[in-house]
N, C-alpha and C positions, 0 to 999 in steps of 0.2 A: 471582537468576540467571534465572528466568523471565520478568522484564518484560524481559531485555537481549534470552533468546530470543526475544521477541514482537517487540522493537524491530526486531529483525535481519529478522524474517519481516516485518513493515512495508514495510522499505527493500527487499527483494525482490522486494515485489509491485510497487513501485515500477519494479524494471528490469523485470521480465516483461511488463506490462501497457505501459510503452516501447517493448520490444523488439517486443511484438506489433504495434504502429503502424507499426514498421521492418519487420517484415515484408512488410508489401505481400501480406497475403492467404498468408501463408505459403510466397510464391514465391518467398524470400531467402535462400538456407539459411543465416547466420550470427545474421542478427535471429532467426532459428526456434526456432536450437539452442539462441540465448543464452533465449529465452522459454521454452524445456521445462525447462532447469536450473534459472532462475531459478522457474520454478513450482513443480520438485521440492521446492528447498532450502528455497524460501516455505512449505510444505504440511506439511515433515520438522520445520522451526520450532517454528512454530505448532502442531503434534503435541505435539512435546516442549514449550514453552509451558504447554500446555493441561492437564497431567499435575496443576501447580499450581495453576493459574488457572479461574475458573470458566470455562466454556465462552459462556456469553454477554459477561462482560468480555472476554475474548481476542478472542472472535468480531471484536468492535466494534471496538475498539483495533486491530486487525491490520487490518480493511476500510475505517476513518478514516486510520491513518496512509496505507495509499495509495492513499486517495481524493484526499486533503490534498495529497498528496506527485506523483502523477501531475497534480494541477490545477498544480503550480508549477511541474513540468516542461514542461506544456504552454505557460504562459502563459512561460515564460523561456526555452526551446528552441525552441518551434513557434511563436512570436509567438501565441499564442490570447489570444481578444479579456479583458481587465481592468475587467469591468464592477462595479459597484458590489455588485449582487445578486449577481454569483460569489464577490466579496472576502466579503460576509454570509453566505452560504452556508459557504462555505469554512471562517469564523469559528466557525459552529455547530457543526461538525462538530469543529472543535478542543475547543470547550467540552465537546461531547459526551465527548469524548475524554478530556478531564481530569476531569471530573465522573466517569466510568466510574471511573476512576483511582483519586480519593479515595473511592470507594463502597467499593472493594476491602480 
């Protein structure tokens, strides 16, 4: 149950750190609201997560998946540019990810 919470806090950070680009500096109030909730319920996750999980495995896992997860939205929503060294990058940080995983 804990990795599912963490999963969920991933995919959250995913819409907050979205919603904060739709914001426009926080002059949109619907991109804003959705960015505060979605950072509460990221934060309330990851809390509850972390009860189980060591604090530096979650840490990781919850700031890779959306690192991972807002680089795919940019690159598949915002046209952001598909360069070789973002796909490696990107990559690393998934290994990181899974590696954190099986260490657990």
């Amino acid at each position: 149950m804990p990795w599912i919470l963490l999963f969920a806090a991933g995919l959250l950070e995913i819409v907050w750190a979205t919603a904060m680009k739709y914001s426009a500096v926080f002059t949109k109030p619907m991109p804003t609201i959705v960015m505060i909730a979605g950072m509460i319920a990221s934060f309330w996750l990851l809390s509850s997560a972390m009860r189980a999980l060591p604090l530096g495995t979650a840490y990781m896992v919850w700031t890779g998946i959306g690192a991972v997860g807002s680089f795919v939205v940019g690159v598949v929503f915002l046209a952001e540019p598909v360069t070789a060294m973002r796909l490696a990058a990107a990559a690393m940080i998934v290994a990181g990810i899974v590696t954190m995983k099986m260490a657990s």
